[in-house]
C-alpha positions as CSV (number, residue, x, y, z in Angstrom):
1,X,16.0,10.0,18.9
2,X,18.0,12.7,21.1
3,X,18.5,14.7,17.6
4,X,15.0,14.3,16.3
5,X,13.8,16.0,19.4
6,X,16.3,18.7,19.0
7,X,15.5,19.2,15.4
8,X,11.9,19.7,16.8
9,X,12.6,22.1,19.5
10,X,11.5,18.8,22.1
11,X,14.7,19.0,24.3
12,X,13.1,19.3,27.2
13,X,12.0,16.7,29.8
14,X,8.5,18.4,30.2
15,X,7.3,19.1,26.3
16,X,3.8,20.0,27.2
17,X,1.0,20.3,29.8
18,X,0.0,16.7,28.9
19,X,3.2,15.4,26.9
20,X,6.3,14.2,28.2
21,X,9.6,13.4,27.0
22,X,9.0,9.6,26.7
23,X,5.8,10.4,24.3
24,X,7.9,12.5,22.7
25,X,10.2,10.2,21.7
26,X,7.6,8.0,21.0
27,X,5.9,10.5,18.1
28,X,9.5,11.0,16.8
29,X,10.2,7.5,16.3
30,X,7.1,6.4,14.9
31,X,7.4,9.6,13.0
32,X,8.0,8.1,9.3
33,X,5.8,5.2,10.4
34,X,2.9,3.8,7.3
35,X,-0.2,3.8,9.4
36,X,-2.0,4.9,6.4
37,X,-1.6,1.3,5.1
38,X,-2.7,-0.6,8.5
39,X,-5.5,1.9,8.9
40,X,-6.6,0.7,4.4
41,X,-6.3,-2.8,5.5
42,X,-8.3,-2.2,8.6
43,X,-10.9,-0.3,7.0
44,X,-11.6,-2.6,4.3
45,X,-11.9,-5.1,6.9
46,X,-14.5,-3.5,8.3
47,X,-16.6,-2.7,5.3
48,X,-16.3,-5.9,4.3
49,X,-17.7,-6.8,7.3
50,X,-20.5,-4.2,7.3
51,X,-21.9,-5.3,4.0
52,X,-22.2,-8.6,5.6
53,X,-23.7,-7.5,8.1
54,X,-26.5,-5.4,5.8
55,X,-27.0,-7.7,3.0
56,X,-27.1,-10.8,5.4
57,X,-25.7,-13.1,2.5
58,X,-22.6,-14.3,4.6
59,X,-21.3,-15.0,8.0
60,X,-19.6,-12.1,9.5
61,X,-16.4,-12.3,11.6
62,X,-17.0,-14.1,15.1
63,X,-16.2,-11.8,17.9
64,X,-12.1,-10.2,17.1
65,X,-10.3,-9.5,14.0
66,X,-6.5,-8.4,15.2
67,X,-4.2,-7.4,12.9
68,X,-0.1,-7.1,13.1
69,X,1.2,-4.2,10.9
70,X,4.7,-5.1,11.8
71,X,4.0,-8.7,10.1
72,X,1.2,-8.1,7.8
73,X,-1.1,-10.8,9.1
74,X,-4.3,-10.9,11.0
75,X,-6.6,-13.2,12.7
76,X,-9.7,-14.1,14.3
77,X,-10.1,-14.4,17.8
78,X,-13.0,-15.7,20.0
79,X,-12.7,-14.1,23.4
């Protein structure tokens, strides 16, 4: 991570106003990360859930839907 933030000119401990050097490292490691396939999954949950919702055919989702990128799961949850 030390060489990514190099490579990016983020060798400092203070990056910005509001950044520091532990988000930094952060947004560097996560860098190559596929949120754009959580955020597809996640989406389609919720329209799925919205047409529900509007067409009142089925039962929509009771209370919290989670769901784990790392594993590729997600659940339910009544809080």
């Amino acid at each position: 991570v030390p060489a990514a933030l190099a490579l990016y000119g983020l060798a400092g401990t203070e990056v910005g106003g509001w950044m520091r050097r532990a988000h930094a490292e952060e947004a560097v490691r996560w860098f190559a990360a596929e949120v754009h396939a959580v955020a597809a999954v996640v989406g389609g949950v919720a329209a799925q859930e919205a047409v529900k919702l509007i067409t009142k055919q089925y039962v929509p989702i009771n209370n919290t839907y989670v769901f784990n990128g790392v594993a590729s799961v997600g659940g339910v949850y009544e809080l």
